[in-house]
VEXDREN-2710 file (C-alpha; in Angstrom, 1 decimal):
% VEXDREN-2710
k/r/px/py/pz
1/UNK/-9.9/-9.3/-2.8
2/UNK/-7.1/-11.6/-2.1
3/UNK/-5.7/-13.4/0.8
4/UNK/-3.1/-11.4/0.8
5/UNK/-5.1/-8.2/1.1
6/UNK/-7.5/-9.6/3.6
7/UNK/-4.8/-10.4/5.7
8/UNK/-2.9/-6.7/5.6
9/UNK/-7.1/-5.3/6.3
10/UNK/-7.0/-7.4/9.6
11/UNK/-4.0/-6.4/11.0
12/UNK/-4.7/-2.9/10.0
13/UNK/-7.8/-3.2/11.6
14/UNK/-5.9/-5.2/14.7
15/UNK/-3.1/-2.6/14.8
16/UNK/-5.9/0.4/15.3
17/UNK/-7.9/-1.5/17.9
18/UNK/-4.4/-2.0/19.9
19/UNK/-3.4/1.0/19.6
20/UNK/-5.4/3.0/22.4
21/UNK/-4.2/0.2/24.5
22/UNK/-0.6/1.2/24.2
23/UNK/-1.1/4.7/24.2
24/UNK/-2.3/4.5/27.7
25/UNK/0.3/1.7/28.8
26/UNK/3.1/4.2/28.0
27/UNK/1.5/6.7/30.6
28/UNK/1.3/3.8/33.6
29/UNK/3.5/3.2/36.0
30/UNK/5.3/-0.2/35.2
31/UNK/3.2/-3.1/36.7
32/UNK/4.3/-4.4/40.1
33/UNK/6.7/-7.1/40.0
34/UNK/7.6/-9.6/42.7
35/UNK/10.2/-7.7/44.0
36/UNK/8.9/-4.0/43.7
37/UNK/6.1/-4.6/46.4
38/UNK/7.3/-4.5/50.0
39/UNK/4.9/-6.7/51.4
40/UNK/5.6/-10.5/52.1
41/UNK/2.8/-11.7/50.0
42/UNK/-0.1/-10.1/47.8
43/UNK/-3.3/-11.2/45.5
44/UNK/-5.4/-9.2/43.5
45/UNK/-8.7/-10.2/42.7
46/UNK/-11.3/-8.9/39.9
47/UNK/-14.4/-9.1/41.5
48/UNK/-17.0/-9.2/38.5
49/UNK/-15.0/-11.6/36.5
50/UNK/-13.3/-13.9/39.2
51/UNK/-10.0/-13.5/37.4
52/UNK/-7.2/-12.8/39.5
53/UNK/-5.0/-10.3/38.4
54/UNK/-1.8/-10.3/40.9
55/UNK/-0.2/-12.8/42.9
56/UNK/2.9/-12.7/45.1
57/UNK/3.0/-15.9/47.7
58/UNK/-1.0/-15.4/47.5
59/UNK/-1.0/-19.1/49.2
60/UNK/1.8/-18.9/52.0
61/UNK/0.4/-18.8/55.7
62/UNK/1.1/-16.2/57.2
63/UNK/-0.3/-14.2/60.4
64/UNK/-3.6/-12.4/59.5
65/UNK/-3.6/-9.9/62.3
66/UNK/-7.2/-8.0/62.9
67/UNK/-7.9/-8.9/58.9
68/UNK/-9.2/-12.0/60.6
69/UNK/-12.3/-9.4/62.4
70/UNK/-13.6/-9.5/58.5
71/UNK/-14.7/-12.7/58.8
72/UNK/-15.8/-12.6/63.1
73/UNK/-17.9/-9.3/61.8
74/UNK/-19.2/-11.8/58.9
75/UNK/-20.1/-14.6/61.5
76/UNK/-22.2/-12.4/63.6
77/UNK/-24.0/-11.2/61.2
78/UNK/-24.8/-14.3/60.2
79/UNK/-26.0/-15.6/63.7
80/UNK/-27.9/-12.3/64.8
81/UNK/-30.2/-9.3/63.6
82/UNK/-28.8/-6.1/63.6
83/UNK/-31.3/-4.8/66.4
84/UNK/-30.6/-7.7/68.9
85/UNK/-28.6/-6.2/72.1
86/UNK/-25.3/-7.9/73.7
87/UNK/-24.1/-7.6/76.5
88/UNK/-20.1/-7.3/77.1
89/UNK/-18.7/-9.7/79.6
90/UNK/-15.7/-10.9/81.1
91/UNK/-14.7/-12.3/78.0
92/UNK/-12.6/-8.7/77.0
93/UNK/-10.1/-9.6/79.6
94/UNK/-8.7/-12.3/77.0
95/UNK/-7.3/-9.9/74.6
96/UNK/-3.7/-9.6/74.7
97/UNK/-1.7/-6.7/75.9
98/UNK/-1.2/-3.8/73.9
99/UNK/-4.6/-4.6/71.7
100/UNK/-6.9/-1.8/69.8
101/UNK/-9.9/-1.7/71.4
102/UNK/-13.5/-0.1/71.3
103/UNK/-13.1/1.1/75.0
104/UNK/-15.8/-1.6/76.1
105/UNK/-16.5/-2.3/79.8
106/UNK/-17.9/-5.3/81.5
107/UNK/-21.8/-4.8/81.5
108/UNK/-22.2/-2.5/78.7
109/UNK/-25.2/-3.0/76.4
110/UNK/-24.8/-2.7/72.7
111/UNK/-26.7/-3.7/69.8
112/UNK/-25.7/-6.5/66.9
113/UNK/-24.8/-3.3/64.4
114/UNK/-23.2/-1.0/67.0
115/UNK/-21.0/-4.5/67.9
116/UNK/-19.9/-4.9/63.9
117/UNK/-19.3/-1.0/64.1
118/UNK/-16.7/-2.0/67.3
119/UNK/-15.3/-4.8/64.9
120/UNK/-14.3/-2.9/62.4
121/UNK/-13.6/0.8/62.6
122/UNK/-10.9/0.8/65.4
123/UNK/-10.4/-3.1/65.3
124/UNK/-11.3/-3.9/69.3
125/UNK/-9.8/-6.6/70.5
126/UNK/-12.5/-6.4/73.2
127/UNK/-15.8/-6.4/70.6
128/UNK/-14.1/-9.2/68.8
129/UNK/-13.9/-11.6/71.6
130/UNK/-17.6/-10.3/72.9
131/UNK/-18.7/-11.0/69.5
132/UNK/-17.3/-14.4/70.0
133/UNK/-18.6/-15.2/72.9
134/UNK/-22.4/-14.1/72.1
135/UNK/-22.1/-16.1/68.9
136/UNK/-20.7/-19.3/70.3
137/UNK/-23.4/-19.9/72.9
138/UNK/-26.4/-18.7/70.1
139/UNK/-24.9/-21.4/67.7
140/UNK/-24.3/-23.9/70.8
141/UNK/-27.9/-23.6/72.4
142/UNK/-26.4/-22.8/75.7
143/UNK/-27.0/-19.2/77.2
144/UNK/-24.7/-19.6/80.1
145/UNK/-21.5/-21.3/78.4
146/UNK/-18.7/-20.3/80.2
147/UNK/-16.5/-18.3/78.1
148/UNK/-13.5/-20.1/77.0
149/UNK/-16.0/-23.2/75.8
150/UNK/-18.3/-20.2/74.1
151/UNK/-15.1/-18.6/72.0
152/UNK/-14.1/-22.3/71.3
153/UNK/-17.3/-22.8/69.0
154/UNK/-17.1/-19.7/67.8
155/UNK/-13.5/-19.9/66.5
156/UNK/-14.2/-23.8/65.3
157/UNK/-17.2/-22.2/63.5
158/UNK/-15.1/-19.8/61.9
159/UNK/-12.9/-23.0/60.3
160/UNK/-15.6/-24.4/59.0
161/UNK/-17.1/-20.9/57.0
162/UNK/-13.7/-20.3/56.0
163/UNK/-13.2/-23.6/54.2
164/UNK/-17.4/-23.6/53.0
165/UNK/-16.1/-20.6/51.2
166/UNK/-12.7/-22.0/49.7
167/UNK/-10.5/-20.8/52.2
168/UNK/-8.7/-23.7/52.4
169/UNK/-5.6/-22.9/53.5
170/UNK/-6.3/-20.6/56.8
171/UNK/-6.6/-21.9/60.4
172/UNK/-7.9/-19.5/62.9
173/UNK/-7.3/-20.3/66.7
174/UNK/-8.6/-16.5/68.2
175/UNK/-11.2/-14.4/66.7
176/UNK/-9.4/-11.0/66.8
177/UNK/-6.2/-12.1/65.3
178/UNK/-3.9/-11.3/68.3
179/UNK/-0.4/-13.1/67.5
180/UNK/-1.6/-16.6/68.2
181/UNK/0.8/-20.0/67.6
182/UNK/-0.8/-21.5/64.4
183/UNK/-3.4/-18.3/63.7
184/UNK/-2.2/-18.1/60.0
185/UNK/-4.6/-17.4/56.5
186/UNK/-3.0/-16.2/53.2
187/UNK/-3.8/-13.7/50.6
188/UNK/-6.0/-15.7/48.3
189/UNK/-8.0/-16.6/51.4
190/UNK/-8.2/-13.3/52.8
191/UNK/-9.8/-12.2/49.6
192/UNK/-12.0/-15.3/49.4
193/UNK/-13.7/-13.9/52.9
194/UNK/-13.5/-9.8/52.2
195/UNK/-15.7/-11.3/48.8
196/UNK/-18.2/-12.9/51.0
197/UNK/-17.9/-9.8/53.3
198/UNK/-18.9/-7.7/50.6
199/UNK/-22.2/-9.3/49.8
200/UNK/-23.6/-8.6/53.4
201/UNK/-24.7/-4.9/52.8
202/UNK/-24.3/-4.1/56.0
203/UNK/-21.0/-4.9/56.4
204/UNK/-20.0/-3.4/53.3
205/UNK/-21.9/0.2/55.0
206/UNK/-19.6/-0.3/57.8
207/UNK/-16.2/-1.1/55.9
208/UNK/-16.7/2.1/54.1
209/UNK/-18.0/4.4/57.2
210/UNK/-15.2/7.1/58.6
211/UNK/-16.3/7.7/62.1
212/UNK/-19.4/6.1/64.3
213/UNK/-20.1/7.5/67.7
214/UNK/-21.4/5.3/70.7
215/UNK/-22.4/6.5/74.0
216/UNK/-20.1/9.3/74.0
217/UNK/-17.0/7.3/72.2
218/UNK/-15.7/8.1/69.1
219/UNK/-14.4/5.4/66.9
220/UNK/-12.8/6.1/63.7
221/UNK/-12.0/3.9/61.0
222/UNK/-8.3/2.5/60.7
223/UNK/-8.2/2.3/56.7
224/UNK/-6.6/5.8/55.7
225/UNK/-7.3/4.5/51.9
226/UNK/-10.9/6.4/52.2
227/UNK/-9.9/9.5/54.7
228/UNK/-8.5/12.9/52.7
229/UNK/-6.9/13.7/55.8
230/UNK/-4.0/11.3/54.4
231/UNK/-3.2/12.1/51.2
232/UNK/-0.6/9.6/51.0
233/UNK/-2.4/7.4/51.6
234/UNK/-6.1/8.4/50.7
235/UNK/-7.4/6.5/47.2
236/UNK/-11.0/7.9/45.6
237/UNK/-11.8/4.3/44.4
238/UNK/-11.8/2.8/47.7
239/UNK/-14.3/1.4/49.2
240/UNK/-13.4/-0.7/52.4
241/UNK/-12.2/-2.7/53.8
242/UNK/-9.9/-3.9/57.4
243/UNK/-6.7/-2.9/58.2
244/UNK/-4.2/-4.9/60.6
245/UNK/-1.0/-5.4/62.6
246/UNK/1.2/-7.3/65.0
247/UNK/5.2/-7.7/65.4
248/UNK/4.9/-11.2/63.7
249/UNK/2.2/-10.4/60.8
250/UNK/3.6/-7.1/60.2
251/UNK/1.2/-4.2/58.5
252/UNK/-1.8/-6.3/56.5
253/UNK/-4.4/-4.1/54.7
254/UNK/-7.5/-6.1/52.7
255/UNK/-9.1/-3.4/50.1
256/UNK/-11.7/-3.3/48.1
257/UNK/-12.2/-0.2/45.7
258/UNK/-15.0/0.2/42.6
259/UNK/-14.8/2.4/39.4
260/UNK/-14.9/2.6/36.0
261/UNK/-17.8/-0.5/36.4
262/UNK/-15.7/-2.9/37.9
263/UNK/-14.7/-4.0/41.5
264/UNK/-11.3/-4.9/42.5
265/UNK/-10.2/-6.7/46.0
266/UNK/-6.8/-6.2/46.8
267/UNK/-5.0/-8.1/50.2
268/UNK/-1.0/-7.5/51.0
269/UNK/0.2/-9.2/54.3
270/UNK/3.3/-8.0/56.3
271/UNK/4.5/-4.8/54.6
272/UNK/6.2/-2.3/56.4
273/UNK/4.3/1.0/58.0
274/UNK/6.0/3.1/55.4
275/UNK/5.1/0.9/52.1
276/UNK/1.8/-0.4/53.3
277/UNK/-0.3/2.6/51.4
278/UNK/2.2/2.3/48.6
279/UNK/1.8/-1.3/48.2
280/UNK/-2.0/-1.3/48.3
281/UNK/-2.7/1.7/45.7
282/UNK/0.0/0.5/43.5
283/UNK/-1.6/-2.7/43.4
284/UNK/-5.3/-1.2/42.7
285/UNK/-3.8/1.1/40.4
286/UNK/-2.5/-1.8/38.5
287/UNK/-5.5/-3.7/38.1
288/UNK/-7.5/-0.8/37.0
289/UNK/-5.3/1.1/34.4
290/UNK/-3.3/-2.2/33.8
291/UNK/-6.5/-4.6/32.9
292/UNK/-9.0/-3.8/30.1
293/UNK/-12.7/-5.2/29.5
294/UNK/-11.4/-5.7/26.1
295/UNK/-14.0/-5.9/23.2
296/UNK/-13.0/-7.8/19.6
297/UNK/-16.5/-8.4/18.3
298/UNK/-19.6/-6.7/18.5
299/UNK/-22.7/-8.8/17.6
300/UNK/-23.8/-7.8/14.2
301/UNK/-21.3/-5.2/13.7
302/UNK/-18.9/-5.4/10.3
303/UNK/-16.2/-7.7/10.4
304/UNK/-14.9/-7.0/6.9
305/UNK/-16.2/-7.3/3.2
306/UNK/-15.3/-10.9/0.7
307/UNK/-16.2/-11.3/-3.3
308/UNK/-18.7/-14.5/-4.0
309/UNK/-18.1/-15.4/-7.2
310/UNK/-20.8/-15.6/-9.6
311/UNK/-22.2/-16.1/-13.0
312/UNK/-20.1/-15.6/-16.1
313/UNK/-17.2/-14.7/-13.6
314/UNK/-18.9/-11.8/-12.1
315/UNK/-18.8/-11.4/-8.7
316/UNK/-20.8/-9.6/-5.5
317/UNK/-19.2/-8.4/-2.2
318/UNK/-20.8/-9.5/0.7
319/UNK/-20.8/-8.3/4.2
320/UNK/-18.9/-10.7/6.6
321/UNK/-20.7/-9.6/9.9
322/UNK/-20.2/-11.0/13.6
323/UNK/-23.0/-13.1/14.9
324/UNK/-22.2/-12.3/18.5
325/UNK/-20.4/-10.4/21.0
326/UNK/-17.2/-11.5/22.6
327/UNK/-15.1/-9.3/24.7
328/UNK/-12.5/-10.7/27.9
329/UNK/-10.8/-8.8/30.9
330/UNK/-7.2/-8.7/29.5
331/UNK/-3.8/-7.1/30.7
332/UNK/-2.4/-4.5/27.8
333/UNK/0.4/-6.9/27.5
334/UNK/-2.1/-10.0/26.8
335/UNK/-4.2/-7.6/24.5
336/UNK/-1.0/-6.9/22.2
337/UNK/-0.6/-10.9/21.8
338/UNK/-4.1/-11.7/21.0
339/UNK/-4.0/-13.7/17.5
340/UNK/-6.9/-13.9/15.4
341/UNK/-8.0/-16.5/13.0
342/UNK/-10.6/-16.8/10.4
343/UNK/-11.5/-20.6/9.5
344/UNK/-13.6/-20.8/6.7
345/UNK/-16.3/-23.9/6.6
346/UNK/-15.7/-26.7/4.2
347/UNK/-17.2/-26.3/0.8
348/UNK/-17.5/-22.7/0.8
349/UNK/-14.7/-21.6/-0.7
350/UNK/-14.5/-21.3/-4.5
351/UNK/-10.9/-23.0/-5.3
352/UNK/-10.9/-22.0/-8.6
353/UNK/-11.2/-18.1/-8.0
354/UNK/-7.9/-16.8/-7.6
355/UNK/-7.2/-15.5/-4.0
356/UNK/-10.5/-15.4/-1.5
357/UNK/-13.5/-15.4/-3.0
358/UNK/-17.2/-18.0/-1.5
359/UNK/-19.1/-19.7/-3.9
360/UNK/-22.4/-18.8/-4.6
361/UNK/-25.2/-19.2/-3.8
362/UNK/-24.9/-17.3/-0.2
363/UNK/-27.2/-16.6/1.3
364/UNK/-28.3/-13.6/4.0
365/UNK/-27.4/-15.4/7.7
366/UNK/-25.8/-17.9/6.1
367/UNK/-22.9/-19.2/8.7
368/UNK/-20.3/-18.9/6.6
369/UNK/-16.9/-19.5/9.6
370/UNK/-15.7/-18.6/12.4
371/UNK/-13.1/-16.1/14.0
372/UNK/-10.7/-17.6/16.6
373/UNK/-9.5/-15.7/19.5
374/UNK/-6.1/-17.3/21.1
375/UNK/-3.4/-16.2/23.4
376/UNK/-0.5/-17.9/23.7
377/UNK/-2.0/-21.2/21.6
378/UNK/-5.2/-20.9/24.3
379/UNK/-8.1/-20.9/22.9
380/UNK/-10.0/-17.1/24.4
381/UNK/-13.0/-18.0/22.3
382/UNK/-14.9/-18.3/18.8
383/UNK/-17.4/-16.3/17.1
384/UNK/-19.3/-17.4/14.2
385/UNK/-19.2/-15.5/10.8
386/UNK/-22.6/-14.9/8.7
387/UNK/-23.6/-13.1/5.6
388/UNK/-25.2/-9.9/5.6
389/UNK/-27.3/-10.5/2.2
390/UNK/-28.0/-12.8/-0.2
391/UNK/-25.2/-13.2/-2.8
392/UNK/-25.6/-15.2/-5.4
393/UNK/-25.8/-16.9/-9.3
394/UNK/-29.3/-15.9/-9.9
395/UNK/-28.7/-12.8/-8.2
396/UNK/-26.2/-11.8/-10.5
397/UNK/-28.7/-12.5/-13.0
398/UNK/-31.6/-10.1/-12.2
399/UNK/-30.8/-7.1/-14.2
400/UNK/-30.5/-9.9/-17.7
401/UNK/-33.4/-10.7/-15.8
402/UNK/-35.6/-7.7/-15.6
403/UNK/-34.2/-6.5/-19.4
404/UNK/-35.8/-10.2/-20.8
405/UNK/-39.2/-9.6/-18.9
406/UNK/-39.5/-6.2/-20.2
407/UNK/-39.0/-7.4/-23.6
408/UNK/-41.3/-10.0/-23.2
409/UNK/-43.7/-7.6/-21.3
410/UNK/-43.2/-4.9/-24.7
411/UNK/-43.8/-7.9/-27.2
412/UNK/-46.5/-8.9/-25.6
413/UNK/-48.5/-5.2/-25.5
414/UNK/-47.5/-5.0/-29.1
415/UNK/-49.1/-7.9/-30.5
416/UNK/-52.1/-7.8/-28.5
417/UNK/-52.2/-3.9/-30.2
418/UNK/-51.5/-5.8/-34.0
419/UNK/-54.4/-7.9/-33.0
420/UNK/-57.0/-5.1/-32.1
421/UNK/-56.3/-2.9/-35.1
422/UNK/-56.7/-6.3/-37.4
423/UNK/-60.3/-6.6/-35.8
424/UNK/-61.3/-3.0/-36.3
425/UNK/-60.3/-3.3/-39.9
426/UNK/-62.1/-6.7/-40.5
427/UNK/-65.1/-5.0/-39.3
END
């Protein structure tokens, strides 16, 4: 087998592999591009992997609106047990006019988990600055902190969690995410914190819950990406998380949705009312049908078959298997310019064979290269190559082999006969 014909066997082999991938490509919508999405900015975040998959402005500040209650929900968590009881004070006459609110009154007694429920579902204004104020005088030591001194630790705590988890370009000055001078976070950030939000499984209960009923009040949850009741705007794979709005942020969604195995977070900031579903399904859309755990090698599966040349000129095929796994989360795009190299080790070639053939011996295990996986001129990764079997000179040589001993063997049983009957007779 030449290099020549190796060569045509890999693409074939390549060509095959790629071609499922562009079967489905041609039934996707075309991926979103900067322009196609109406929101301001947008990230897009593979959870399992870390990769991120989308970005549009994914770094400008920008208003957060009530996205910011992911991480005030977070924080109180954090500070509390589910079972301890708040009460609501004067603190919900700071929210701004016009805010969503949980219907709380002054005096009213509500557990930690019925306050995250507030948080969340129909994004009060009024939970999020009770929240704030209970947290900031636990954290402070100082039961009766007035309230503006309270929310102030609270919302300097919330800095400094934001940039402990790498949300280093956010600076929150409210804890609901009213329109606030300098209240600003970005995409990437957003998604940094609805991460960390996701780990808390209580939180993550919550974020996906349609309705919760407190002392007579109903709230429901704000996301229509998980309610059938909005089929444009309903998505099966979702899974949370926070809605939000104001004049100057505009309509803000952070998502998360699971399926097929993997777990996508998806944030757009200030899209319009009518493009803010759109924008958010087209976006998880994209990284689920658009992105591929893509496998090249499977750990002692076949790679393909090379001649080791042998004794007298003869030669063996061996078995070129992989000796691990490697597999990447790829676009379809990225998976159609993968190139592959084989790099043979020094010495192991046999020169003088015409085309590709080893030298023998080889033997079973042996390392005998590596493949190369690049994109682009990046390096994705190697994978060594090792022989399946032994191949080899004196393998080549066992049936001569076997054919001399059973000569010698038939020799030998006939003399020794010669010899008995040349005794009897003697006798």
């Amino acid at each position: 087998m030449g290099k020549a014909r190796i060569c045509i066997y890999i693409l074939l082999v390549a060509a095959l592999l790629l071609a499922g991938a562009a079967r489905a490509e041609a039934d996707l919508p075309p991926s979103p591009q900067t322009g196609e999405l109406a929101a301001e900015a947008a990230f897009l975040l593979d959870v399992g992997t870390g990769k991120v998959l989308y970005e549009k402005n994914a770094d400008k500040a920008l208003c957060p609106a009530s996205t910011t209650k992911i991480l005030t929900a977070l924080l109180l968590l954090e500070a509390a047990d589910l079972r301890e009881v708040v009460e609501v004070g004067k603190e919900i006459y700071r929210i701004g006019p016009d805010s969503s609110v949980a219907k709380l009154k002054v005096g009213d007694r509500l557990t930690v988990a019925e306050l995250v429920y507030a948080l969340i579902l129909p994004s009060g204004n009024d939970a999020a600055y009770t929240a704030a104020a209970f947290v900031g005088r636990r954290i402070s030591g100082f039961e009766h902190m007035d309230i503006d001194r309270a929310v102030a630790a609270f919302v300097a705590l919330m800095n400094r969690r934001a940039k402990e988890l790498g949300a280093a370009n956010s600076n929150f000055v409210v804890p609901d995410g009213y329109d606030t001078p300098g209240h600003v976070s970005t995409a990437r950030d957003l998604a940094i914190i609805a991460q960390a939000a996701s780990q808390n499984d209580f939180l993550r209960q919550v974020a996906a819950t349609a309705e919760y009923h407190w002392q007579g009040i109903r709230w429901g949850n704000t996301n229509r990406l998980l309610q059938q009741d909005y089929p444009n705007a309903y998505y099966p794979w979702a899974t949370g998380f926070k809605t939000g709005y104001t004049g100057n942020a505009g309509f803000c969604l952070v998502a998360t949705a699971k399926g097929g195995g993997r777990e996508l977070i998806g944030v757009i900031l200030k899209s319009t009312q009518a493009r803010r579903w759109l924008d958010i399904r087209w976006l998880l859309e994209y990284g689920f049908n658009g992105w591929k755990q893509y496998t090249m090698f499977v750990k002692g599966r076949q790679i393909f078959t090379v001649p080791v040349s042998g004794f007298r000129g003869r030669t063996h095929v061996v078995k070129i298997l992989a000796a691990e796994s490697w597999s990447a989360l790829l676009s379809l795009e990225q998976i159609r310019n993968l190139d592959l190299e084989f790099i043979w080790n020094r010495g192991i070639v046999d020169s003088k064979q015409e085309g590709l053939a080893l030298k023998a011996p080889i033997r079973k295990g042996q390392v005998v290269g590596r493949a190369v996986i690049s994109l682009e001129g990046e390096i994705l990764g190697e994978v060594d190559m090792v022989a399946a079997a032994w191949a080899g000179a004196y393998y080549l040589l066992l049936p001569g082999l076997g054919l001399a001993l059973l000569v010698l063997a038939a020799c030998i049983y006939l003399f020794r006969r010669q010899n008995s009957t040349h005794c009897l007779r003697r006798f």
